[in-house]
C-alpha beads as a LAMMPS data file, in Angstrom:
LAMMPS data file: protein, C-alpha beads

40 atoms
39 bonds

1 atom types
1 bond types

-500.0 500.0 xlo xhi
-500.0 500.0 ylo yhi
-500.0 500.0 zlo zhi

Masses

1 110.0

Atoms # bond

1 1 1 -488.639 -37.841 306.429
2 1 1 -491.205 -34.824 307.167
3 1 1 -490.165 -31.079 306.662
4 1 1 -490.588 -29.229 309.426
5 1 1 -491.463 -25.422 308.585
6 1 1 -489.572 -22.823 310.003
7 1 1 -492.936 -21.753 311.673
8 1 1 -492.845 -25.134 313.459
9 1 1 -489.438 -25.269 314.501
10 1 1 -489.890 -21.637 316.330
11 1 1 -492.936 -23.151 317.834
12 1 1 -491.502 -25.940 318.953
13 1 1 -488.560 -24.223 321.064
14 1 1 -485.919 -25.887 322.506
15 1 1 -487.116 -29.305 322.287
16 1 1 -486.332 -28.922 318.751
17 1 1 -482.784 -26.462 318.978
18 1 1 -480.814 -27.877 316.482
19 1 1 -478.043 -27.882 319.457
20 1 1 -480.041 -30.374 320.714
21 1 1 -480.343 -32.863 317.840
22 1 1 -478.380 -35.387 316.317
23 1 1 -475.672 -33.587 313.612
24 1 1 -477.340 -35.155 310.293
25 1 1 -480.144 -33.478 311.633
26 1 1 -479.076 -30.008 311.978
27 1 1 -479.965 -26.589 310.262
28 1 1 -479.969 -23.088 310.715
29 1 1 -483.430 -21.897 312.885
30 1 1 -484.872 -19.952 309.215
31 1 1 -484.301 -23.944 307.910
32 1 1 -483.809 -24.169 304.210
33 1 1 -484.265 -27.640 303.334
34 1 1 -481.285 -27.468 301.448
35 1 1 -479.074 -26.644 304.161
36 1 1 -480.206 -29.587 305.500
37 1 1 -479.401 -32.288 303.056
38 1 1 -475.645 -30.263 302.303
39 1 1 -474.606 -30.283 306.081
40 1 1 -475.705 -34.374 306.030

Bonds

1 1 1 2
2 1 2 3
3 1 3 4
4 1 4 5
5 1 5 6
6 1 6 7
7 1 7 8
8 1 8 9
9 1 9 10
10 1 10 11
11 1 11 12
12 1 12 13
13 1 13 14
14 1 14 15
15 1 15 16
16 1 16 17
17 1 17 18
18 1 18 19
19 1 19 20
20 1 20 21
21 1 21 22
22 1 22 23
23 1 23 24
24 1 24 25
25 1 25 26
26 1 26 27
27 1 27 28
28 1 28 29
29 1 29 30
30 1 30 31
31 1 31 32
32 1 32 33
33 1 33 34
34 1 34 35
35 1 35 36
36 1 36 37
37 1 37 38
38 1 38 39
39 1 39 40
């Protein structure tokens, strides 16, 4: 699976709110990846 930067994500908007995504899939908006993989 691709990283997506912080930079991106803010970018990106709300197409990409983590509100908006499935729940393995979401992270705070500064996006460690580690958050990511602990809330899976």
């Amino acid at each position: 699976m691709e990283e997506t930067p912080p930079e991106r994500l803010e970018e990106l908007g709300e197409e990409n709110d983590p509100r908006t995504l499935p729940e393995e899939y979401q992270f705070p908006r500064k996006g460690t990846v580690g958050v990511a993989i602990i809330k899976k």
